[in-house]
N, C-alpha and C positions, 0 to 999 in steps of 0.2 A: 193576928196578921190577916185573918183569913176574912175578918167583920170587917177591918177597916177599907180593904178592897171591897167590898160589898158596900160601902159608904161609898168609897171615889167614884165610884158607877152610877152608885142615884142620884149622887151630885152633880156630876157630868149629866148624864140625861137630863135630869130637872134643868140644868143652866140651858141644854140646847133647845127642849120644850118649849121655855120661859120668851128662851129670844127668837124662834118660831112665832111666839102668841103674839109676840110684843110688837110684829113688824106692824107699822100702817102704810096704807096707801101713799104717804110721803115718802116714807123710809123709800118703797120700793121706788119712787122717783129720784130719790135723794143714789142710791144705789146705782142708778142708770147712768144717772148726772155723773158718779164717780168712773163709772166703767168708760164710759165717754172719753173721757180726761184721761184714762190711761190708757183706752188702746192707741190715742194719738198720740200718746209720748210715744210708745210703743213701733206704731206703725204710720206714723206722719198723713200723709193727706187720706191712704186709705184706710187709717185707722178712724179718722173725722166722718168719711164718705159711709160708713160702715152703719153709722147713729140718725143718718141723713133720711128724712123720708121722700119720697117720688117729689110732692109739691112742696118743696122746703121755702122755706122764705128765708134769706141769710140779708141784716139790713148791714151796708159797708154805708162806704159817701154815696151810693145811690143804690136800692134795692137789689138785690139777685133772687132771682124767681127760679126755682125746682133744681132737681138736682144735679141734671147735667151742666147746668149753669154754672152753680155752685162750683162744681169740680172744675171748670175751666177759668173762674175767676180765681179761685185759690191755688190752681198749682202751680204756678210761677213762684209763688211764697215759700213752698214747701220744698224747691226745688232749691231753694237756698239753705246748706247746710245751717249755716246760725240765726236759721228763724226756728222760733220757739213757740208756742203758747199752750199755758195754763191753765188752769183754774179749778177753785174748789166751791164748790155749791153751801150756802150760807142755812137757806131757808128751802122749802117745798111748799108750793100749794095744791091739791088734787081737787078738782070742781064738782060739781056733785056727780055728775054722772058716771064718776069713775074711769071716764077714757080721755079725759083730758088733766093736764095739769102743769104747773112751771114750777122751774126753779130758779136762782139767783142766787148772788154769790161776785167773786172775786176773781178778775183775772190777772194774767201778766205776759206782757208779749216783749220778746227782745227780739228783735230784724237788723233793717234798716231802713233808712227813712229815703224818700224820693233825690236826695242827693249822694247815696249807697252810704252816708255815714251810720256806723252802730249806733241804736237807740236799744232803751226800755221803758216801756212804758205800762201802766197799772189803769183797772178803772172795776166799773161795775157790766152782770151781764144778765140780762132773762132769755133766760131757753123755753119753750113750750111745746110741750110734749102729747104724743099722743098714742093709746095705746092699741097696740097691731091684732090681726085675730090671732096671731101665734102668741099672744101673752104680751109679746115685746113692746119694749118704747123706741119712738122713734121720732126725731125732733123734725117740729112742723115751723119752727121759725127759732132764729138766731143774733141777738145784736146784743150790744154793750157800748158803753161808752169809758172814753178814759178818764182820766184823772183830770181835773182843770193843770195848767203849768203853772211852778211854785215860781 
C-alpha cells in the first residue's frame, strides 16, 4: 500500500512538471483567449473591459478607438439581458519578440438585430494581444466577421 502511494505522488508531480515544461508562448495566449471568454460570461461588459488595453482598437461597421470608447459603444448591448457573445480560440500565433501575438477562433452572438428581432448569428475572430509589464495579456485590437447568410 505504502509503495503504491509513493507511485501516485511521482505520477502526479511528473504529470504537473511535464505540463509546466510543455506550456508555449501560444498555449499562454491560447490561455488568456480563454480567460477572456469567461470572465465575460461571467461578468458581461466588465468582464470584456477587464482584457481591454488603454489603446484598444475594437473594428464594428466603423472603427472604435481606445478603451473608453469601447465601453461606450458596447454598453447598450450588454444592457440587454439576451445579448450574448462567445467564443473559443482555434489557433495562436506569438511573434517573435514575445510581447505580441493573436489569436483566432470562433464566435457566436445571439442579441437582436436593428429591428429588436431575436437573432444568432456565428463567424470568424482575430484578437491581438500584447503583453503588459505585469506579465499580463491585454488585447490591442478586436474584430471578426460573420458567417455569409445561408
Amino acid at each position: 500500500m505504502r509503495m503504491s502511494s509513493t507511485w501516485a505522488v511521482l505520477v502526479i508531480s511528473f504529470a504537473a512538471i511535464s505540463a509546466a515544461v510543455a506550456e508555449t508562448p501560444e498555449d499562454a495566449l491560447l490561455q488568456a483567449d480563454r480567460a477572456f471568454n469567461q470572465a465575460t460570461k461571467e461578468k458581461g461588459l466588465e468582464g470584456w473591459m477587464q482584457f481591454m488595453a488603454d489603446d484598444v482598437i475594437l473594428l464594428r461597421a466603423k472603427p472604435v478607438f481606445g478603451k473608453d470608447a469601447v465601453r461606450a459603444t458596447l454598453k447598450s448591448d450588454w444592457e440587454d439581458p439576451e445579448y450574448s457573445l462567445t467564443w473559443e480560440p482555434k489557433r495562436a500565433e506569438m511573434f517573435k519578440s514575445g510581447k505580441m501575438g493573436d489569436t483566432s477562433g470562433r464566435w457566436t452572438y445571439r442579441g437582436k438585430n436593428e429591428k429588436g428581432e431575436k437573432i444568432s448569428l456565428q463567424g470568424d475572430y482575430l484578437t491581438v494581444w500584447q503583453k503588459q509589464d505585469d506579465g499580463s495579456w491585454k488585447v490591442i485590437y478586436d474584430g471578426g466577421t460573420p458567417d455569409p447568410a445561408k
